[in-house]
C-alpha positions as CSV (number, residue, x, y, z in Angstrom):
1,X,-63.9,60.6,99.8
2,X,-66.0,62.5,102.4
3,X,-64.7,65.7,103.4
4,X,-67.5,67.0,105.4
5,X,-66.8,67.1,109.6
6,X,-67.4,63.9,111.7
7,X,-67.9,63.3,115.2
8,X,-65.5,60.9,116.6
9,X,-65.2,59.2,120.3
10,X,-62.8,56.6,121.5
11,X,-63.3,54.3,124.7
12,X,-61.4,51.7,126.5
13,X,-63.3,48.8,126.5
14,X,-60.3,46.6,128.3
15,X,-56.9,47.8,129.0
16,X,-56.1,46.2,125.2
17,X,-59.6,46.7,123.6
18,X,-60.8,50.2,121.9
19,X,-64.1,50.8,120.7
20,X,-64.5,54.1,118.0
21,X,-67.2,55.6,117.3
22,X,-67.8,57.3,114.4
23,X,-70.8,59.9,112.7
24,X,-70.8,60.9,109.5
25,X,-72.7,64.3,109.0
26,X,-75.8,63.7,106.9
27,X,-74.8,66.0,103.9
28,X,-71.9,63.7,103.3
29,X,-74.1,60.5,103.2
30,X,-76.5,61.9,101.3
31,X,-73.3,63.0,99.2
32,X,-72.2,59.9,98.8
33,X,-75.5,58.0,97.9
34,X,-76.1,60.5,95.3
35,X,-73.0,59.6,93.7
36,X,-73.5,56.2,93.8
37,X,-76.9,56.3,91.7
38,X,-75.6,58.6,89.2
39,X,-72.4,56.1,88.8
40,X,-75.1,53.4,88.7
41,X,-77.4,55.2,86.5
42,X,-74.7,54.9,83.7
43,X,-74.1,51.4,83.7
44,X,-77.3,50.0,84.7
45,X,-79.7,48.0,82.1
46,X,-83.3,47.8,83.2
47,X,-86.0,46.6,80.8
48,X,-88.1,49.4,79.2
49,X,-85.3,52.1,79.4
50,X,-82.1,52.7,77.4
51,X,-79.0,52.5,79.4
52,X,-78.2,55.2,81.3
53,X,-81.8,57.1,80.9
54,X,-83.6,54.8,83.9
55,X,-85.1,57.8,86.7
56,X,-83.8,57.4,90.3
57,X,-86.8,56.0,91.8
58,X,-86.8,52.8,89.2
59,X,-82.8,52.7,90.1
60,X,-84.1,52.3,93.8
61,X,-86.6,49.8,93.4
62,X,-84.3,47.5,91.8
63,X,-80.7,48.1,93.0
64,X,-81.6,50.1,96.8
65,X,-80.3,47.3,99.1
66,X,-77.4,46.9,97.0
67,X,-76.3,50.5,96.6
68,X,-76.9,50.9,100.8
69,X,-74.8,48.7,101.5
70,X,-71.8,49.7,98.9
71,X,-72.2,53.3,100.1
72,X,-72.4,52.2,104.2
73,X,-69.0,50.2,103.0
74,X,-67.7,53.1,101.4
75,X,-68.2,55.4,104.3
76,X,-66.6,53.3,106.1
77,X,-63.8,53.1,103.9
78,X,-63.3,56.5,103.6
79,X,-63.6,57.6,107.3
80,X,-61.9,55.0,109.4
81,X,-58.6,55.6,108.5
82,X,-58.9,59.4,108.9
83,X,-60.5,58.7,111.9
84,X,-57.6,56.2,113.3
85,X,-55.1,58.8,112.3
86,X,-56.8,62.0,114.0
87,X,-56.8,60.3,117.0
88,X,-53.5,58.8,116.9
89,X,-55.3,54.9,117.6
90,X,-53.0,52.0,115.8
91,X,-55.1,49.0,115.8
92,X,-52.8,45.6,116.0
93,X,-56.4,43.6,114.9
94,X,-58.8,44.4,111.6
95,X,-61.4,46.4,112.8
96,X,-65.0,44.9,113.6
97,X,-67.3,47.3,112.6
98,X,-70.8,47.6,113.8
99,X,-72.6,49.9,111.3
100,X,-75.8,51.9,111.7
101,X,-78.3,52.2,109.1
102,X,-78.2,54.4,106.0
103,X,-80.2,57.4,105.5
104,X,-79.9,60.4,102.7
105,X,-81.7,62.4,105.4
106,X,-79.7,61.0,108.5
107,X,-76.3,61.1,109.6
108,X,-74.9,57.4,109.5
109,X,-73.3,56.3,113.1
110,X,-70.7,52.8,113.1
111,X,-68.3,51.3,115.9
112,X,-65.2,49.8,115.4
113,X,-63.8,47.4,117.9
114,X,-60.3,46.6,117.6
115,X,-57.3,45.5,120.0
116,X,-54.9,47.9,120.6
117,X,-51.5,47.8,122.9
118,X,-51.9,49.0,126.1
119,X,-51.1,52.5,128.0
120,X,-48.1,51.9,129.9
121,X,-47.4,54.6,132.7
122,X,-44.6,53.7,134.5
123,X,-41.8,50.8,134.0
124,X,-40.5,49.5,137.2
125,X,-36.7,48.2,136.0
126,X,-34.1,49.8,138.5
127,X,-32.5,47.1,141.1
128,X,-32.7,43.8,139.9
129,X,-30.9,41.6,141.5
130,X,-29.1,39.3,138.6
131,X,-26.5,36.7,138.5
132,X,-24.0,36.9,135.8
133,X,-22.3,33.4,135.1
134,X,-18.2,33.2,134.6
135,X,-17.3,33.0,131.5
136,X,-14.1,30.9,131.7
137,X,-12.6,28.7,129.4
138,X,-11.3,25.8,130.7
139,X,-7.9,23.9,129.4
140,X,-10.1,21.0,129.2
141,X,-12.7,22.8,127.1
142,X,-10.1,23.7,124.8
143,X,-8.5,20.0,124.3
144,X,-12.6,19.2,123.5
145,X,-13.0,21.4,121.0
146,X,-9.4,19.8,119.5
147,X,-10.5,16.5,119.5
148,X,-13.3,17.5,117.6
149,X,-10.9,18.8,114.9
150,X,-9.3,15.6,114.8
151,X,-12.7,13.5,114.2
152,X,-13.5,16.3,111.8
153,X,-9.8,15.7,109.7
154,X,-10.1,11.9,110.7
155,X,-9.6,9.1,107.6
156,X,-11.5,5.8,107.2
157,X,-9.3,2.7,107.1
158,X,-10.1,-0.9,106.5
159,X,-8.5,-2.5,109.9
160,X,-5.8,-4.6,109.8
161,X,-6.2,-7.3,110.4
162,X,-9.5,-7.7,109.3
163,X,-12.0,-8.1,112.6
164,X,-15.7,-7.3,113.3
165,X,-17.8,-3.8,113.3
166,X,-17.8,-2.5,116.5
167,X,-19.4,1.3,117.8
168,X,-17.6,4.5,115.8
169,X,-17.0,2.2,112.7
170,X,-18.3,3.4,109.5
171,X,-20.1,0.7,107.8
172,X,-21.5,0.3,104.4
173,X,-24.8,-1.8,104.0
174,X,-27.2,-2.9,101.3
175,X,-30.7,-3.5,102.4
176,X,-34.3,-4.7,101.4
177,X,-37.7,-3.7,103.4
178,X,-40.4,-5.9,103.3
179,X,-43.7,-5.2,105.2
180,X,-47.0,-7.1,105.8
181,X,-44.7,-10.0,103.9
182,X,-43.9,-7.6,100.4
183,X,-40.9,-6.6,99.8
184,X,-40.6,-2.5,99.2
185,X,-39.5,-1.8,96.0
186,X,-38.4,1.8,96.9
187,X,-37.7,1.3,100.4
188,X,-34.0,-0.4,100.2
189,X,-30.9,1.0,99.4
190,X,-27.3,-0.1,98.1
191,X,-24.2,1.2,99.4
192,X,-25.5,3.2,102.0
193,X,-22.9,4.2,104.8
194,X,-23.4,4.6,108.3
195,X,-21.8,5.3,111.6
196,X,-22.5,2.7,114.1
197,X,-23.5,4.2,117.5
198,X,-24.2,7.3,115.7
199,X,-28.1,7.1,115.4
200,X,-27.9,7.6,112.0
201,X,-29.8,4.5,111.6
202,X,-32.5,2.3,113.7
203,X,-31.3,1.5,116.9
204,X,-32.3,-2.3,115.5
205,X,-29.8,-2.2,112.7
206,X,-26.9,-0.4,114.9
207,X,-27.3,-3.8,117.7
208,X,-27.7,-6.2,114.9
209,X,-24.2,-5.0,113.1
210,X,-22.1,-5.0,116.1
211,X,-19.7,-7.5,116.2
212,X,-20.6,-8.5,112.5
213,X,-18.0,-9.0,109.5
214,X,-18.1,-7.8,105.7
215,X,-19.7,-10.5,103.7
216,X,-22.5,-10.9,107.0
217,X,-26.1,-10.7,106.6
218,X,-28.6,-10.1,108.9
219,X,-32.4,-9.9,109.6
220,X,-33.6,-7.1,111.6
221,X,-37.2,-6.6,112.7
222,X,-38.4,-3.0,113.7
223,X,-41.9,-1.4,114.1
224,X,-42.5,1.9,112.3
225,X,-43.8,4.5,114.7
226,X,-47.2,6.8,114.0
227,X,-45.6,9.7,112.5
228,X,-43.5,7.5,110.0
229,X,-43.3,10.3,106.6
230,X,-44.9,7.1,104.5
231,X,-48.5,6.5,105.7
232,X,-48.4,2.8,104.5
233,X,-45.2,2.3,107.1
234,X,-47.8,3.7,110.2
235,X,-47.4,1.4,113.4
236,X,-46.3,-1.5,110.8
237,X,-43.4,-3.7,111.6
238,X,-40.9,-3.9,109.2
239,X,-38.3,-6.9,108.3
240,X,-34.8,-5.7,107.2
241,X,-32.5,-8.2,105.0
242,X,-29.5,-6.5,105.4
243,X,-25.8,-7.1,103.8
244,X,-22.5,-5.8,105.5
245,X,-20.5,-5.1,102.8
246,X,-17.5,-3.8,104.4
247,X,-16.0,-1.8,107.6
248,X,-13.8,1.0,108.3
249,X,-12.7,2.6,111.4
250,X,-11.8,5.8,112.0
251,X,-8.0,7.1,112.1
252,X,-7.6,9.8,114.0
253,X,-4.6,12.2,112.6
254,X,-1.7,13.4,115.0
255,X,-2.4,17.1,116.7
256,X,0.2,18.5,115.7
257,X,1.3,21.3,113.1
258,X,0.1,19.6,109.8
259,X,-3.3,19.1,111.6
260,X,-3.2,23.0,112.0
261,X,-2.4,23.3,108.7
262,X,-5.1,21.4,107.6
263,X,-8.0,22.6,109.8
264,X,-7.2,26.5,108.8
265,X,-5.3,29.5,108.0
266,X,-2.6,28.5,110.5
267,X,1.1,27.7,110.3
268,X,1.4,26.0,114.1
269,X,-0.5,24.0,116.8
270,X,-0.1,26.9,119.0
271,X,-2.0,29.4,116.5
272,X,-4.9,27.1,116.1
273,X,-5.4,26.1,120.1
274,X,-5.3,30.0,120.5
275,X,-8.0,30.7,118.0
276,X,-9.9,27.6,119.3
277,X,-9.2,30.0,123.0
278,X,-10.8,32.6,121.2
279,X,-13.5,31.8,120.4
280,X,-14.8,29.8,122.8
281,X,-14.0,32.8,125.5
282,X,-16.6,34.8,122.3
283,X,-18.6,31.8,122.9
284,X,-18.8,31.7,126.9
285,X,-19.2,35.4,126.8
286,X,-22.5,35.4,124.9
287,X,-23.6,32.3,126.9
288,X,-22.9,35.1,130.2
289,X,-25.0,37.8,128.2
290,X,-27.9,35.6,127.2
291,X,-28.1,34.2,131.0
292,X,-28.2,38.5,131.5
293,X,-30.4,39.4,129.1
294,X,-32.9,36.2,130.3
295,X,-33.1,37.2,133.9
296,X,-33.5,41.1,133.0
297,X,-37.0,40.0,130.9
298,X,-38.0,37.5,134.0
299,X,-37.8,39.9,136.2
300,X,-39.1,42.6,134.1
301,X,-42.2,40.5,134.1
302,X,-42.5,40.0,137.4
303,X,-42.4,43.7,138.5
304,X,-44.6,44.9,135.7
305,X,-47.8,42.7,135.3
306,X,-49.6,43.7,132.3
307,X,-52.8,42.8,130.4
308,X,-52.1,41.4,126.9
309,X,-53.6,41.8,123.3
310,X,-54.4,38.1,122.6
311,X,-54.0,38.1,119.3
312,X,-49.5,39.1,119.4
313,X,-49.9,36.3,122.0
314,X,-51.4,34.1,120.0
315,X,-49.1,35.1,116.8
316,X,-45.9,34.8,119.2
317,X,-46.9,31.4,120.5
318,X,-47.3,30.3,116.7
319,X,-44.1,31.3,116.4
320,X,-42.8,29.6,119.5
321,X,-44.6,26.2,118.3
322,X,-42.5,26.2,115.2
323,X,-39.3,26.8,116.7
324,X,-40.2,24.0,119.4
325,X,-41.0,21.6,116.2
326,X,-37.5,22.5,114.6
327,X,-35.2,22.4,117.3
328,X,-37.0,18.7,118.6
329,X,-36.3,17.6,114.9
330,X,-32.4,18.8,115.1
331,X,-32.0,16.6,118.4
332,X,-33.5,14.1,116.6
333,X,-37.4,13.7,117.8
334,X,-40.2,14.0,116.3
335,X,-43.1,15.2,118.1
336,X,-46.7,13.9,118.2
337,X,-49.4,15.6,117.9
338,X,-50.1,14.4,121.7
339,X,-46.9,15.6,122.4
340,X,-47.3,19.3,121.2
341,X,-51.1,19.3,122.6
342,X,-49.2,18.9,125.9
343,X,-47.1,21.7,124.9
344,X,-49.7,24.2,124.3
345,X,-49.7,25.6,128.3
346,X,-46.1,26.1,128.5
347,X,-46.0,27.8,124.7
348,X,-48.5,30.3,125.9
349,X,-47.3,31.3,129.2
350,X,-43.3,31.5,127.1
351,X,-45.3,33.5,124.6
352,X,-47.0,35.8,127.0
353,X,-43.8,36.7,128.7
354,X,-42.2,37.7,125.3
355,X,-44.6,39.9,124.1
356,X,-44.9,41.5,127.9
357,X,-41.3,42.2,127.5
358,X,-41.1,43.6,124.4
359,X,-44.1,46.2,125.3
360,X,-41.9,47.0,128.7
361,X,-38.8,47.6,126.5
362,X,-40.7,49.5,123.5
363,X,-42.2,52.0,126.6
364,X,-38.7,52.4,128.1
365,X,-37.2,53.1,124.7
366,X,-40.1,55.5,124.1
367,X,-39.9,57.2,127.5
368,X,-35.6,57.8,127.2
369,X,-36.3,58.5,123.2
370,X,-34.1,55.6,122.4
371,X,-33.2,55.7,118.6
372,X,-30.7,53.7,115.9
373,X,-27.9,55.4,114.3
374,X,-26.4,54.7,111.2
375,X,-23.1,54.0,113.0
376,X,-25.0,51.8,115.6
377,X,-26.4,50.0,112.2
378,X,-22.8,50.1,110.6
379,X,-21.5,48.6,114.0
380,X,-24.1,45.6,113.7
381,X,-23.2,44.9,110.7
382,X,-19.6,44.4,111.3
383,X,-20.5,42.2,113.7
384,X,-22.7,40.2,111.8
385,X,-19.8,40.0,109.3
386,X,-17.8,38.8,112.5
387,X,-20.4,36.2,113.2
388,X,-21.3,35.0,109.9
389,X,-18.2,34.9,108.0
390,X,-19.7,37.2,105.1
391,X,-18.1,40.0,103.5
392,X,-18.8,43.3,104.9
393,X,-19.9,45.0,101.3
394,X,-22.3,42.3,100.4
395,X,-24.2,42.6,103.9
396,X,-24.6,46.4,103.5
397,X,-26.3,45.5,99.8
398,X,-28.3,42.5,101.4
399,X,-29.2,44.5,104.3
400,X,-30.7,47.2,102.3
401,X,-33.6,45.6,101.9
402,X,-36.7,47.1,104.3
403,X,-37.6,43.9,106.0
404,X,-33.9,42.9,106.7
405,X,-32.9,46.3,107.6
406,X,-35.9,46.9,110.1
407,X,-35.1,43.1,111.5
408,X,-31.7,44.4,112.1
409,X,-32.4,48.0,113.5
410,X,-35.3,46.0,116.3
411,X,-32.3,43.8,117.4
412,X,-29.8,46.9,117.8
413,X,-32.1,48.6,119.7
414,X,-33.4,45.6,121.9
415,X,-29.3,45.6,122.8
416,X,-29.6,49.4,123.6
417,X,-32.9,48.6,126.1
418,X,-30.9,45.5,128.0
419,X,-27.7,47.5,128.1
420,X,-29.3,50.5,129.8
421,X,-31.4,47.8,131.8
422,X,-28.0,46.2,132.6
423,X,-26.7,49.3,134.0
424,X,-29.6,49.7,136.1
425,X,-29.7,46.1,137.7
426,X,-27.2,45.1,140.7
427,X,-25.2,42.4,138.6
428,X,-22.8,40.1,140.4
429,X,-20.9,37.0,140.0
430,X,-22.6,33.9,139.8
431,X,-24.3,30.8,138.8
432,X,-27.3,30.6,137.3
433,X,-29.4,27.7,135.6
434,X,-32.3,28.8,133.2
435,X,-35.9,27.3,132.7
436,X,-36.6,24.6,130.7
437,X,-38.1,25.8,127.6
438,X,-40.9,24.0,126.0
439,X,-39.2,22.3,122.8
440,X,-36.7,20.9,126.2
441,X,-39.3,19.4,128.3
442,X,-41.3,18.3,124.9
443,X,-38.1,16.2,124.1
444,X,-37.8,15.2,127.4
445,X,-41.2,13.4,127.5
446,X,-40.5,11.9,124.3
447,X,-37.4,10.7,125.2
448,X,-39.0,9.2,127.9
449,X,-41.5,7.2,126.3
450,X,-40.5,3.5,125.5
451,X,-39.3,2.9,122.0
452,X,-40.5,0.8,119.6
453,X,-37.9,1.9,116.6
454,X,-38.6,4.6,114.6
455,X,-37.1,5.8,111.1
């Protein structure tokens, strides 16, 4: 480790881009080369001399690149860190380092290039005008979400009389694939059920079971799309030789007390369409926050351009990208390659606005020496207990762990930043509608395209 004094400078290259640089005195080279021959010197094996007894000079013919570079590394190493921490620089990229040459008689020069976040004076965040959507609940909202317990408590029944399949009947099939003319040994299936109308299967097989009996059969063509999971499916047409085997429809039960009984811990109809009230006013009321919260970081944006480090751009929109893949996939896409190349515009200007935001907010918090408490972490975990169901004692265990914890305290204190913001904003009553996100217009276009069936 060199202890001798060095000379360091910083400069601003860009508003996100620092440049250090860095001299090390000559003594401490000179320091650190000598000890790098005499560690050398004990290990080395040169022809003619016994190990450990071969003079300097021999040791420099043979090994005097190598060791230069292993002691410019090592005063590197040794320095940069110290040097970093003097001048209180947190890079958010590896350093590049641009090193001089090494000398026993010389002092040995290097700059580091690294991004950095960047200074941020002032935050302009008083008086924005924001709309904060009602959060009503509706009677009819409420007879929605009971319906849905009835589908969820609902039995199948063979109908009586017997009569055709028709949309919301649960079928049960068994099929063969055969593509290219061969049937697909692993590709069928026996007693598989399905919900017709439910796109649970091809949209082929849903037309072709309409209005079919048990006993039917049917032949169903369909052409596999690009992105079909088996490669040997890709832009093929498939034939399916399909069996209906029988039909059930749904019976819905009465909503009445025994339903209640049934869907929870409640004795009446009237305690369930409460709790139903409930939380769908918890539900409307984080809709109203989020539509908040949303407007606070456009228009924290907009007041406050800023240059960005590319690289937490880049890392946010990679993170974006894979949400944008997931939440297509719940709604039932699949998106092409084309598809998220089409993406990549909206993805980085998304991602730029987060990572402005959260530099905005980490200044304000900074400036107001925001910090988190253990109540305000005991508070968020009873909430999460709230919100996931989970017993309080086993959250405090799981949230001792560092990464979970720090996850935790950021989200507390991003509430503490748009609740101060809040209180600085002129809120009133109203509607607002926000911007499609990418994964929303990505499924849009696919939706859009024509379909050729797709499994």
């Amino acid at each position: 480790m060199v202890r001798a004094p060095m000379q360091v400078s910083t400069k601003r290259v860009s508003p996100v881009m620092l440049e250090l640089s860095v001299q090390v005195p000559a003594e401490a080279v000179k320091s650190e080369i000598d000890k790098a021959y005499q560690q050398l010197a004990r290990n080395a094996r040169i022809r003619g001399f016994r190990p450990g007894k071969a003079p300097r000079d021999v040791l420099q013919r043979v090994y005097g690149p190598q060791v230069m570079g292993d002691v410019m590394n090592a005063l590197v190493q040794s320095t940069l860190p110290k040097a970093l921490s003097e001048n209180n620089v947190i890079p958010i990229t590896q350093p590049s380092v641009e090193p001089g040459k090494v000398d026993a008689k010389e002092a040995f020069s290097y700059v580091a290039r690294f991004e950095v976040t960047p200074d941020v004076a002032e935050v302009k965040h008083e008086g924005f005008e924001i709309k904060r959507p009602k959060a009503e609940v509706s009677d009819a909202m409420v007879e929605e979400q009971l319906e849905l317990v009835r589908q969820q408590h609902a039995t199948l029944k063979t109908p009586e009389p017997a009569r055709p399949a028709k949309k919301g009947d649960v079928v049960t099939i068994d099929f063969t694939i055969s593509v290219d003319g061969k049937e697909i040994k692993d590709g069928g299936g026996n007693g598989v059920q399905i919900e017709l109308g439910a796109q649970q299967a091809l949209p082929e097989i849903d037309t072709a079971l309409e209005g079919k009996s048990a006993g039917d059969k049917v032949s169903v063509e369909a052409k596999f799309n690009e992105n079909h999971p088996r490669k040997d499916f890709q832009n093929k047409t498939g034939t399916f030789a399909v069996t209906l085997t029988d039909v059930k429809e749904r019976v819905l039960p009465a909503l009445d007390d025994e339903l209640a009984k049934d869907a929870g811990q409640f004795q009446t109809l009237v305690e369930l369409r409460a709790d139903v009230h409930t939380k769908l006013e918890k539900m409307q009321k984080d809709k109203s926050d989020m539509a908040v919260a949303e407007q606070i970081v456009e228009k924290l944006n907009e007041a406050n351009p800023l240059d960005l480090p590319p690289s937490l751009v880049e890392q946010q929109a990679r993170v974006l990208q894979q949400e944008v893949i997931m939440k297509a996939r719940r709604m039932g896409q699949r998106l092409t390659q084309e598809g998220l190349l089409s993406m990549e515009a909206d993805i980085k200007k998304d991602a730029e606005k987060k990572v402005r935001a959260g530099l905005l907010m980490a200044a304000i918090a900074k400036k107001l020496e925001m910090k988190v408490t253990d109540d305000d972490i005991e508070k968020g975990l009873e909430e999460l207990a709230v919100d996931t169901g989970k017993n309080i004692a086993k959250l405090r265990v799981e949230y001792r762990e560092k990464s979970k914890r720090d996850m935790l305290i950021g989200m507390i204190l991003e509430d503490k930043i748009l609740d101060y913001l809040e209180s600085k904003s002129k809120i009133s009553e109203g509607d607002w509608s926000p911007s499609e996100t990418p994964a929303e217009k990505a499924v849009d276009k696919e939706e859009a395209k024509p379909k050729k069936g797709k499994k």
